[in-house]
C-alpha positions in Angstrom: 42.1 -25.7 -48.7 38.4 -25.0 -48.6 37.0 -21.8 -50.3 36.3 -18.9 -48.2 32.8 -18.2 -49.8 31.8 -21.8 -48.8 33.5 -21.6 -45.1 31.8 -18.1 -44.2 28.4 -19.8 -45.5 29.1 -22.2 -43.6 29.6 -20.4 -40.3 27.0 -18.2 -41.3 24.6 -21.0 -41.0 26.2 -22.5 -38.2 25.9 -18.7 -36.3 22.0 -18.2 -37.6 21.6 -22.1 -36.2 22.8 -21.8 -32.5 20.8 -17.6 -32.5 17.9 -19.9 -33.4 18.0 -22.3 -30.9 19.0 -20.2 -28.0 16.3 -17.7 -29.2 13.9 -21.1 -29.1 15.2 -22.1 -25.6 14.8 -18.8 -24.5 11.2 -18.1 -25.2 10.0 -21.6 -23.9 11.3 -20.7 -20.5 9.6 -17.5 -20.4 6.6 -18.7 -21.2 7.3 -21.9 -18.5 8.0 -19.1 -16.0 4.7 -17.2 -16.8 3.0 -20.4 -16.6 3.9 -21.2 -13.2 3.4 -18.0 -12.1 -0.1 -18.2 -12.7 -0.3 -22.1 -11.6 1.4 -21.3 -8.3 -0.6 -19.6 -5.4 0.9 -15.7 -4.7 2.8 -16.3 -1.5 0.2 -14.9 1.8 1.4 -12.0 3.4 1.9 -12.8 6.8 1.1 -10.1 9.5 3.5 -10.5 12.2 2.1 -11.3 15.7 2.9 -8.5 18.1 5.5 -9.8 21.0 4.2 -9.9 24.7 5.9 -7.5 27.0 8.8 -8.6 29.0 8.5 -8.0 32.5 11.5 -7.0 33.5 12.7 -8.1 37.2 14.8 -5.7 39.2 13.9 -7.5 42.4 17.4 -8.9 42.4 19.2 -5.9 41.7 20.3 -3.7 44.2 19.7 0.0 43.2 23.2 1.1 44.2 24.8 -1.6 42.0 21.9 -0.1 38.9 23.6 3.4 40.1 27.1 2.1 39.2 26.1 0.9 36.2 24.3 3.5 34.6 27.1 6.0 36.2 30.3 3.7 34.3 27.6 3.8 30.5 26.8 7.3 31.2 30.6 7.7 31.3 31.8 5.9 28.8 29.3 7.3 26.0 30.9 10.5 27.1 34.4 9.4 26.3 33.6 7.6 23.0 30.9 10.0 21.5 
């Protein structure tokens, strides 16, 4: 059986190893990231078009069938409020 003095050195290195690497890794990407940040155009804000009107058409519609309608919503947001 190994010595335990020469096994925790050795993990101790091991430990310090893999923090170094991942530290390495780590800062590489961040500065990668910065990098493109600066290499990539900002996205353009785009203003949103405003939407034509639409016309509504009523032509079709008789107004006693509209009355009906708006008589049976009218009711039932009174039932369900």
């Amino acid at each position: 059986m190994a010595d335990l003095g020469s096994l925790l050195q050795e993990a101790a290195t091991i430990m310090l190893t893999g923090m170094f690497v991942v530290f390495g890794f780590l800062s590489v990407l961040i500065y990668l990231v910065q990098l493109l940040s600066k290499l990539a155009p900002a996205d353009a804000v785009s203003i949103p078009k405003p939407m034509a009107k639409v016309e509504s058409n009523h032509a079709g519609v008789q107004p006693d069938v509209v009355a009906a309608i708006s008589a049976a919503v009218h009711l039932y947001r009174q039932r369900n409020a």
